[in-house]
C-alpha positions in Angstrom: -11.8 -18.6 16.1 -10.7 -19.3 12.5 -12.5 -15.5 11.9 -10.1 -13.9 14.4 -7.1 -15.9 12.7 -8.0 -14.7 9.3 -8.0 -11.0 10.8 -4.8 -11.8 12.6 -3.4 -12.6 9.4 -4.5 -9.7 7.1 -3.3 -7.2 9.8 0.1 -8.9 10.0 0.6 -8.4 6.0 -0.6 -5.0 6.5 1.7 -4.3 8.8 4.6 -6.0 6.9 3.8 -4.4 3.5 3.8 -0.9 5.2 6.9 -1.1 6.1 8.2 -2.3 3.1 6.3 0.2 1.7 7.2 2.9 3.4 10.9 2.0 3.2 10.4 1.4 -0.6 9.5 5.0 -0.5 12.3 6.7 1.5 15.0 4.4 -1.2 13.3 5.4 -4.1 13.3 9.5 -2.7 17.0 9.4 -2.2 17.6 7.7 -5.4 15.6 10.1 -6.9 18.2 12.6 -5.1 21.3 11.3 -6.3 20.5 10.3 -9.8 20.4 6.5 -9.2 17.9 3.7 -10.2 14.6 4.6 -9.3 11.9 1.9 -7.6 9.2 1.7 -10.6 5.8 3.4 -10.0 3.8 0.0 -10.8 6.3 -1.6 -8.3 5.3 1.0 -5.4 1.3 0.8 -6.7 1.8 -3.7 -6.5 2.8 -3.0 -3.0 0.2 -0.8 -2.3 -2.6 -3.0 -3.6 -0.8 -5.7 -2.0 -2.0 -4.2 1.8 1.1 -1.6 1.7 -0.8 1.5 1.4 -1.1 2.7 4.6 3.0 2.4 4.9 2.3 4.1 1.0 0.4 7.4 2.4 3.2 7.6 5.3 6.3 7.3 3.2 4.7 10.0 1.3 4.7 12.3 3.9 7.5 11.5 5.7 9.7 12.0 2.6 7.5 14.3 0.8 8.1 11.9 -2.5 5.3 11.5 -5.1 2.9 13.8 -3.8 2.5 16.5 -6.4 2.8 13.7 -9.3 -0.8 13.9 -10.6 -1.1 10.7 -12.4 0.6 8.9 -9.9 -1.6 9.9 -7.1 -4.7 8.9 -9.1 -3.4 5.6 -9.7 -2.7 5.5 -6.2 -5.9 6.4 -4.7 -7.6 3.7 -7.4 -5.1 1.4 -6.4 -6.3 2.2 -2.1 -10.0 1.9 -3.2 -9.6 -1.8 -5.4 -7.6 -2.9 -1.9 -10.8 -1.6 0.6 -13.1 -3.1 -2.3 -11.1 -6.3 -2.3 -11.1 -7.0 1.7 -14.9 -5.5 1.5 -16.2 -7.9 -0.5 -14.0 -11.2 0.8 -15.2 -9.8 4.5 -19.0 -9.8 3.0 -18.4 -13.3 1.7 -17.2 -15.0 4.6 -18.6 -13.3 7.7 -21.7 -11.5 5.6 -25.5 -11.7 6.8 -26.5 -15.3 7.1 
């Protein structure tokens, strides 16, 4: 029970943090159109790390915004692979072989 609660609750901030995510990517593109103040890149990778990622790799699509940026797509996909790591190892932990 308190497994499923703790799943329950990861997928929820998942799911929030994509959207925010993913609308933190579609305000920074059409600032980034008109000249305005831009969302910081360590901003958009702390909500990626922070279980926005998969919101992340959508907004990037959808609005085609940071997706030829080299060294912001390498911090990126480090910044995916520390989040799996992260959930791997707390999921090992807690529900691990006994």
């Amino acid at each position: 029970m308190l497994m499923m609660t703790g799943v329950a609750a990861y997928l929820s901030v998942v799911a929030v943090m994509s959207l925010l995510c993913f609308i933190a990517y579609g305000f920074d593109k059409r600032r980034a159109a008109r000249g305005g103040r831009r969302v910081p890149e360590r901003t958009l990778h702390i909500m990626a790390l922070l279980g926005g990622w998969p919101g992340a790799i959508l907004g990037q699509q959808q609005f085609r915004h940071k997706t030829q940026k080299v060294s912001f797509l390498i911090v990126f996909w480090l910044v995916v692979l520390l989040h799996i790591s992260i959930v791997g190892a707390v999921t090992y932990a807690v529900a691990g072989p006994r």
